[in-house]
MMTF fields as JSON, N, C-alpha, C and O atoms, coordinates in Angstrom:
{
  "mmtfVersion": "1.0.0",
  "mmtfProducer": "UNKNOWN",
  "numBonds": 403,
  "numAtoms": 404,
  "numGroups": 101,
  "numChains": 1,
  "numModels": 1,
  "chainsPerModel": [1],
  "groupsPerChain": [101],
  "chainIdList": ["A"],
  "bondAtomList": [4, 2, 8, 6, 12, 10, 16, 14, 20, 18, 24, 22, 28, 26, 32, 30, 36, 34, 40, 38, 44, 42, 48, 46, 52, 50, 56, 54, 60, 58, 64, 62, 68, 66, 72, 70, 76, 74, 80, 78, 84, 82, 88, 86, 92, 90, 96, 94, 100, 98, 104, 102, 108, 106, 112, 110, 116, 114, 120, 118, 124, 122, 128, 126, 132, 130, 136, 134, 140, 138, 144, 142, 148, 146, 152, 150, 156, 154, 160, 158, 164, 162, 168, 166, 172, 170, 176, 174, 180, 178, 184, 182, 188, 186, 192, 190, 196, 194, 200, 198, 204, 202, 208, 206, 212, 210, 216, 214, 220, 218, 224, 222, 228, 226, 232, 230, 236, 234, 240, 238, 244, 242, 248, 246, 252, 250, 256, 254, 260, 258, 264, 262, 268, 266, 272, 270, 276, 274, 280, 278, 284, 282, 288, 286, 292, 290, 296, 294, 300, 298, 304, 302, 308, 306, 312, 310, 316, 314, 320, 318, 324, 322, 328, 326, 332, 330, 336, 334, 340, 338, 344, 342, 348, 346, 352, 350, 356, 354, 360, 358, 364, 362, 368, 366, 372, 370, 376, 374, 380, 378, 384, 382, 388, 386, 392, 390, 396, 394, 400, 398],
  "bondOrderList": [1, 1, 1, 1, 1, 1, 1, 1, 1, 1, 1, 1, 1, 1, 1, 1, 1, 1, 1, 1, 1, 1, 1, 1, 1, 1, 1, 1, 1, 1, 1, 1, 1, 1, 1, 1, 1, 1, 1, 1, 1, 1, 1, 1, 1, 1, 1, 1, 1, 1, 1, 1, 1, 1, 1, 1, 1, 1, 1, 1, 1, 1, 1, 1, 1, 1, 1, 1, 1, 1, 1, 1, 1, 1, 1, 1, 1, 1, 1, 1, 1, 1, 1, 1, 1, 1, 1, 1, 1, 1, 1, 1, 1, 1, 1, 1, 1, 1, 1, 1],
  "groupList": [{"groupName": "UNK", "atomNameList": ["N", "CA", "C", "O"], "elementList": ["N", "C", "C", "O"], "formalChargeList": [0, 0, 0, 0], "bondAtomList": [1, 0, 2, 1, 3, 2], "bondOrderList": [1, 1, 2], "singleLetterCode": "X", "chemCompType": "L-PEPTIDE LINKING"}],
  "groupTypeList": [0, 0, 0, 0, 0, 0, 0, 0, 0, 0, 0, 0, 0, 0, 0, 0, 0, 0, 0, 0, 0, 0, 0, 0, 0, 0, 0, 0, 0, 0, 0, 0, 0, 0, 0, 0, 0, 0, 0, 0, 0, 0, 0, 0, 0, 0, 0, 0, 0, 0, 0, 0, 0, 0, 0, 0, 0, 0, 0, 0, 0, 0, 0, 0, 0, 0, 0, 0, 0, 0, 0, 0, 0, 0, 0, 0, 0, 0, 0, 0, 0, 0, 0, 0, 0, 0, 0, 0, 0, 0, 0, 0, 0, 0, 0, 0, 0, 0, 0, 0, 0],
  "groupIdList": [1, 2, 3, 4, 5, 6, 7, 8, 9, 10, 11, 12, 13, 14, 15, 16, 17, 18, 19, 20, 21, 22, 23, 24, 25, 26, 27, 28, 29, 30, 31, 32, 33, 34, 35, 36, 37, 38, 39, 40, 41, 42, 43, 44, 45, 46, 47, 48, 49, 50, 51, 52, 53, 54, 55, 56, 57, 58, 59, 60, 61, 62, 63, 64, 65, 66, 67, 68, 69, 70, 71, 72, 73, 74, 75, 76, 77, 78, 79, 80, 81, 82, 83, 84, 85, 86, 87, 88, 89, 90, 91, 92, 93, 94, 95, 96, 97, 98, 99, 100, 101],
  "secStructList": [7, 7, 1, 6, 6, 1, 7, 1, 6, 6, 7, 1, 1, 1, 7, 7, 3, 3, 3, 3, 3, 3, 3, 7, 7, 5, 7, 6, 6, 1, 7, 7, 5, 7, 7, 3, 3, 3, 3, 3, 3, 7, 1, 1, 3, 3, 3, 3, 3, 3, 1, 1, 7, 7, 7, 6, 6, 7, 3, 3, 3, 3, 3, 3, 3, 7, 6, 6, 1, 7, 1, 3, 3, 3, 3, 3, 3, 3, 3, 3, 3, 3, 7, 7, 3, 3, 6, 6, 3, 3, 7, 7, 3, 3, 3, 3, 3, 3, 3, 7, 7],
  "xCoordList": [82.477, 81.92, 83.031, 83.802, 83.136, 84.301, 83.535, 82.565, 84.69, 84.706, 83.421, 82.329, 83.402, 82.208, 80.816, 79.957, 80.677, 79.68, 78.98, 77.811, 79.714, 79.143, 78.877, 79.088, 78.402, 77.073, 79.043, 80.156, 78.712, 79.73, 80.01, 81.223, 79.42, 80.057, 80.92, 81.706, 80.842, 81.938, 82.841, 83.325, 82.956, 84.161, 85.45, 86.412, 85.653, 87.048, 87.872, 87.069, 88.669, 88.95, 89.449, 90.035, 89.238, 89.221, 87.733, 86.715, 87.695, 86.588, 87.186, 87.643, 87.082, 87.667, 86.681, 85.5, 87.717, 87.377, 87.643, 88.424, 86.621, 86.537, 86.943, 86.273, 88.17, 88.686, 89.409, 89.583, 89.961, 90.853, 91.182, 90.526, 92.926, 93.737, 95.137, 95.503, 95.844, 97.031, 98.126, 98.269, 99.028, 99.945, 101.159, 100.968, 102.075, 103.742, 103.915, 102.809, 104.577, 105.089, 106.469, 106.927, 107.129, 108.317, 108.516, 107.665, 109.828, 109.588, 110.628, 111.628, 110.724, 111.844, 113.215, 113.382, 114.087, 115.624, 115.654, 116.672, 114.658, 114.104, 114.931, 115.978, 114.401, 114.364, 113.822, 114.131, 112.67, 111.455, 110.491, 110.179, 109.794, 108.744, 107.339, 107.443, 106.276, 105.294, 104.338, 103.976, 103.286, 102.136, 100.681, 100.601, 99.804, 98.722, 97.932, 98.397, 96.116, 95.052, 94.941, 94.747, 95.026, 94.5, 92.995, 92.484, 92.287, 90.662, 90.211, 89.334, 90.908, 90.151, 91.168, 92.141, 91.292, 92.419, 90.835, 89.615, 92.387, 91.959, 92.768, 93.351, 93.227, 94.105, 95.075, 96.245, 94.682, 95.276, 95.542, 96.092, 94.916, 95.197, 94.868, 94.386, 95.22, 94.93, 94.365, 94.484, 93.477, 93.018, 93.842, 93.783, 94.801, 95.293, 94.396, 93.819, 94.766, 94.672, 96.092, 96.705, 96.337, 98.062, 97.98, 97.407, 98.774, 98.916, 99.653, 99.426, 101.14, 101.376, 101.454, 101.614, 101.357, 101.334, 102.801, 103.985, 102.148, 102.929, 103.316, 102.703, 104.392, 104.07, 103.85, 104.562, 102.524, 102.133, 103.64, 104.725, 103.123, 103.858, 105.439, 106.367, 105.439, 106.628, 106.291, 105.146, 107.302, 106.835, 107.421, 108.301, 106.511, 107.265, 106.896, 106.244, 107.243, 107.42, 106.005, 106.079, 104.958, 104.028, 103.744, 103.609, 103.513, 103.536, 102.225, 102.222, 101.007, 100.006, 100.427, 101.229, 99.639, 100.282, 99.191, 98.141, 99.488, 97.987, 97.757, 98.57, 96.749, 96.266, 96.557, 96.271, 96.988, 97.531, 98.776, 99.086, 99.494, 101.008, 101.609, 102.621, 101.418, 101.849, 102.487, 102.214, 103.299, 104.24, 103.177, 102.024, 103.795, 103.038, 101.509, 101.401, 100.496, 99.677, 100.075, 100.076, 100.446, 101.051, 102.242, 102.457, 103.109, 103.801, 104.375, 104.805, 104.192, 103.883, 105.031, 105.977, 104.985, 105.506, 104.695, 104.328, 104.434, 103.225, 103.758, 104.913, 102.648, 102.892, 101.872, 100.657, 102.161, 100.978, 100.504, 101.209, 99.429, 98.507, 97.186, 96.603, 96.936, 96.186, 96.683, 97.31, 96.23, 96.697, 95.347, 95.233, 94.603, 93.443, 92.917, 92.279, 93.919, 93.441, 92.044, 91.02, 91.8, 90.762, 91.168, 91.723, 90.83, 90.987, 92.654, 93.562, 92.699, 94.529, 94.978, 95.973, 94.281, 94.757, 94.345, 93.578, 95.429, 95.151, 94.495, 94.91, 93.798, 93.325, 94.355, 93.861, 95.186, 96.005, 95.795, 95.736, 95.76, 95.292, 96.789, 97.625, 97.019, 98.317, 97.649, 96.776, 98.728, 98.548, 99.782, 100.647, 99.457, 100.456, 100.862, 100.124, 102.451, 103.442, 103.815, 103.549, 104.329, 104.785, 104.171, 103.643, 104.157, 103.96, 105.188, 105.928, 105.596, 106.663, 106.814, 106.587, 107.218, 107.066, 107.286, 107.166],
  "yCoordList": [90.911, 89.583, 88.583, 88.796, 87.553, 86.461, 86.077, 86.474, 85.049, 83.963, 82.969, 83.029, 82.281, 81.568, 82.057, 81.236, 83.252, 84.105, 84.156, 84.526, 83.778, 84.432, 83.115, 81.949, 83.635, 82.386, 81.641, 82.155, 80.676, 79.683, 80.746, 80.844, 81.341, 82.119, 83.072, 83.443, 83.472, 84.586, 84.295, 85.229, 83.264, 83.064, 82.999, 82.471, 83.483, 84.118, 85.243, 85.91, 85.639, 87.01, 87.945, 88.986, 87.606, 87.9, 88.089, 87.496, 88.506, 88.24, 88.312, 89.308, 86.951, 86.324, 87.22, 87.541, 87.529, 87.847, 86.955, 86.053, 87.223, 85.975, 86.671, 87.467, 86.248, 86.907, 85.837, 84.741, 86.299, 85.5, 86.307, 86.881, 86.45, 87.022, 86.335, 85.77, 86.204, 85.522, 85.756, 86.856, 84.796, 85.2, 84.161, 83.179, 84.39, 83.999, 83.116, 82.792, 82.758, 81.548, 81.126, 80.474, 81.632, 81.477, 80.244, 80.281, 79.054, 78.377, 78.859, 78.152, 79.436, 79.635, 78.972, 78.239, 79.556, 78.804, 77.619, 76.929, 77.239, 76.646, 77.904, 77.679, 78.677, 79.348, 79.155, 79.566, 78.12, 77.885, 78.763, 79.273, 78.983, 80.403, 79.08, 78.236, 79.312, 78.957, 79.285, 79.854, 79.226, 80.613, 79.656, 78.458, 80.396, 79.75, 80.735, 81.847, 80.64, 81.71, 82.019, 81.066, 83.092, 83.306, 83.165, 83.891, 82.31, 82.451, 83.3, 84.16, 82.97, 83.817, 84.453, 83.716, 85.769, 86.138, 86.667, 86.811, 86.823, 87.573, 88.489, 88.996, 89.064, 89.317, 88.323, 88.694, 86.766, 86.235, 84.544, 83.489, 84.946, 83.839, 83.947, 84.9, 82.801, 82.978, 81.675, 80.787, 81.733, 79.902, 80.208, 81.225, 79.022, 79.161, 77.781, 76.833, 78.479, 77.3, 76.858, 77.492, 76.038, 75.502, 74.058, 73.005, 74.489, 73.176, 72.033, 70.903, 72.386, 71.373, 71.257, 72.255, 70.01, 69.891, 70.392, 70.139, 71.215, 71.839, 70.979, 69.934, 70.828, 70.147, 70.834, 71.79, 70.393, 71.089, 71.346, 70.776, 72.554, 73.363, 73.96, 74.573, 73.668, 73.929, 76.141, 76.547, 76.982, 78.355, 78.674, 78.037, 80.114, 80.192, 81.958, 82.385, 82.618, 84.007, 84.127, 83.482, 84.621, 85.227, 86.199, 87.16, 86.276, 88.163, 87.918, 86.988, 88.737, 88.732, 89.884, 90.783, 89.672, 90.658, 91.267, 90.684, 92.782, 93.523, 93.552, 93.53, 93.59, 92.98, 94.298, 94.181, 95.522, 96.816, 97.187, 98.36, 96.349, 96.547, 97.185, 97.619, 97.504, 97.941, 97.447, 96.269, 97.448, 96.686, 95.66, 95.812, 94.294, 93.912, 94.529, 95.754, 93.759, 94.346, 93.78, 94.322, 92.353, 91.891, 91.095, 90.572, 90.792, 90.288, 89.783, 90.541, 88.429, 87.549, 86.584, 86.479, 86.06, 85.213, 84.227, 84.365, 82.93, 82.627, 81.052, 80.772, 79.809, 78.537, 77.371, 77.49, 76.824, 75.788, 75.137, 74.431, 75.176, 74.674, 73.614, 72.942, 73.666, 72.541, 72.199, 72.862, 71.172, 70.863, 69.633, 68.458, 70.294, 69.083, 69.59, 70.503, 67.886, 67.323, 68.233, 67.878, 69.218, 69.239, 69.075, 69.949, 68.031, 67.556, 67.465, 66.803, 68.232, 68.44, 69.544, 70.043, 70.197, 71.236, 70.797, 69.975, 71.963, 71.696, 72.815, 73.935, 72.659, 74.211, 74.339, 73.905, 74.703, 75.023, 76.56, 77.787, 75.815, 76.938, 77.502, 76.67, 78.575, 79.197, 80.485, 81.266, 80.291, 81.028, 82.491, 82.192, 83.797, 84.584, 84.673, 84.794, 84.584, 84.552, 86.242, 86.765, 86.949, 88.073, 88.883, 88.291, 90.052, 91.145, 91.415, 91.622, 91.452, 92.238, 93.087, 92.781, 94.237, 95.49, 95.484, 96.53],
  "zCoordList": [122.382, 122.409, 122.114, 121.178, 122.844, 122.772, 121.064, 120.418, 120.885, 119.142, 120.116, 119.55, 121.169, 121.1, 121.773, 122.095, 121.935, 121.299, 120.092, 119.981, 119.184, 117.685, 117.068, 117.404, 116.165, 115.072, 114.499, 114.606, 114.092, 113.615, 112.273, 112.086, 111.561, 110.436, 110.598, 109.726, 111.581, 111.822, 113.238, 113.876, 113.529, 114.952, 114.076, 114.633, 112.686, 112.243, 112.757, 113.409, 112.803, 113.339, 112.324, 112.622, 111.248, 110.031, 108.826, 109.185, 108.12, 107.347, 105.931, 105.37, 105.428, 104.201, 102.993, 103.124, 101.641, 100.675, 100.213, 100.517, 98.934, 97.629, 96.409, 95.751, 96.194, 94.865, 94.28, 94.814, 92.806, 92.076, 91.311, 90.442, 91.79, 91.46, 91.147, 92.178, 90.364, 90.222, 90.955, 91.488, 91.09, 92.111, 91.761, 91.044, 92.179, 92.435, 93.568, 94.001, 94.017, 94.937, 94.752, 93.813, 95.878, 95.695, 97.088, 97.978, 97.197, 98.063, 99.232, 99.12, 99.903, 100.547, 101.227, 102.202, 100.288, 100.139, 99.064, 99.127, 98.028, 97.064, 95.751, 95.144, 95.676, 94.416, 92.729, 91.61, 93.469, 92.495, 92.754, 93.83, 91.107, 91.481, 90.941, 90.051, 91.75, 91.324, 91.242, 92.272, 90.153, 89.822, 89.831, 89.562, 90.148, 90.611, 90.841, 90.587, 91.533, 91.78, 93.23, 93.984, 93.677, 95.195, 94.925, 94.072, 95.573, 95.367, 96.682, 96.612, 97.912, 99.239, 99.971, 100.135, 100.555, 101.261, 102.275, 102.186, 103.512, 104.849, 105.615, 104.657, 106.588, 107.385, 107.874, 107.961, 108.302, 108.763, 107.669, 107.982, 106.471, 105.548, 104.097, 103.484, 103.69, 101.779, 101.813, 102.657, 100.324, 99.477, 98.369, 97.678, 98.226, 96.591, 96.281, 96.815, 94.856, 93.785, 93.107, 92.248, 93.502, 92.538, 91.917, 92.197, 91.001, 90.048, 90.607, 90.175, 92.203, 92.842, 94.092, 94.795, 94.611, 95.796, 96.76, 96.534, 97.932, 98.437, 99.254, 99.036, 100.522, 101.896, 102.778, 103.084, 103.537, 105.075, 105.714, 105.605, 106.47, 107.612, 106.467, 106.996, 105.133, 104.656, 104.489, 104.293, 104.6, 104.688, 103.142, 102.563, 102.521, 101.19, 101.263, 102.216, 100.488, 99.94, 99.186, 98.14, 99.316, 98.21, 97.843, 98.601, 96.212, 95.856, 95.074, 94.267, 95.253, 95.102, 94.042, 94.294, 92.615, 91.754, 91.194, 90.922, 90.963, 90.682, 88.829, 87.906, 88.86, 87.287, 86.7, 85.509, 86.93, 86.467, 86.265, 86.055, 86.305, 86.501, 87.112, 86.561, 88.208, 89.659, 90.334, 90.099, 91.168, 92.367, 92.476, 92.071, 93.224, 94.044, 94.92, 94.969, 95.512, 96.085, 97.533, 98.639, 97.067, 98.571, 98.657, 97.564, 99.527, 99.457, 101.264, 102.134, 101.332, 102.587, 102.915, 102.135, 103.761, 104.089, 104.922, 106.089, 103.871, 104.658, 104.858, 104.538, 105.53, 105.68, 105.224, 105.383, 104.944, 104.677, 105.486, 106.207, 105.58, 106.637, 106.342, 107.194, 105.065, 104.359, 102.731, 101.904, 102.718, 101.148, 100.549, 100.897, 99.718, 99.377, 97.746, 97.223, 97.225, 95.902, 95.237, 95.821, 94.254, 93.634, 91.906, 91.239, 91.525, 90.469, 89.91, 90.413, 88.88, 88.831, 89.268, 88.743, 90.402, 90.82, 92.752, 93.254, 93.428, 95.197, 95.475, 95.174, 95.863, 96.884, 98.446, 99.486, 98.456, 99.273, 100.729, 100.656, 101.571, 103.0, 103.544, 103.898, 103.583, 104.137, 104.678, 104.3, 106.071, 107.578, 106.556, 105.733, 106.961, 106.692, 108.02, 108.997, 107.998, 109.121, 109.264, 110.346, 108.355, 107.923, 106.902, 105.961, 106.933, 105.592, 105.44, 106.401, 104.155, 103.966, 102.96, 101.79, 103.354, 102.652, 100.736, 100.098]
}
């Protein structure tokens, strides 16, 4: 079935989880680390929560870190693709460009 086939809830090609998990943020060629909540991941994206404003289309390094002390669970290379004010914090939309091992 094509994406405009389907009910408006699912023309994702992904199906977003709702989690909150902490995570790292590195800016690429920056070498600032910045820490903040993943609230939604997918195959093809994340929701952060961060304390600053990023700039659209800027790309950064993310390491999604497991609450067990384990390696990384993920680690991306992703872009910004939205950025919107919620209180003193952004909810920030980033496209993953790359996995990287």
């Amino acid at each position: 079935m094509s994406l405009s086939g389907k009910p408006f809830d699912e023309k994702r090609d992904f199906i977003r989880m709702k989690i909150e998990t902490p995570l790292e943020a590195t800016l690429t060629g920056d070498g600032g680390t910045y820490k903040g909540i993943c609230r939604e991941l997918s195959g093809g994206g994340m929701q952060l929560e961060l304390d600053d404003e990023l700039a659209q289309d800027s790309e950064w390094e993310i390491n999604i870190a497991s609450n067990h002390g384990h390696s990384p669970q993920l680690r991306a290379v992703v872009k910004v693709v939205r950025v919107l004010p919620q209180g003193e914090r952004f909810a920030t939309g980033m496209q993953i460009i790359e996995v990287i091992d």
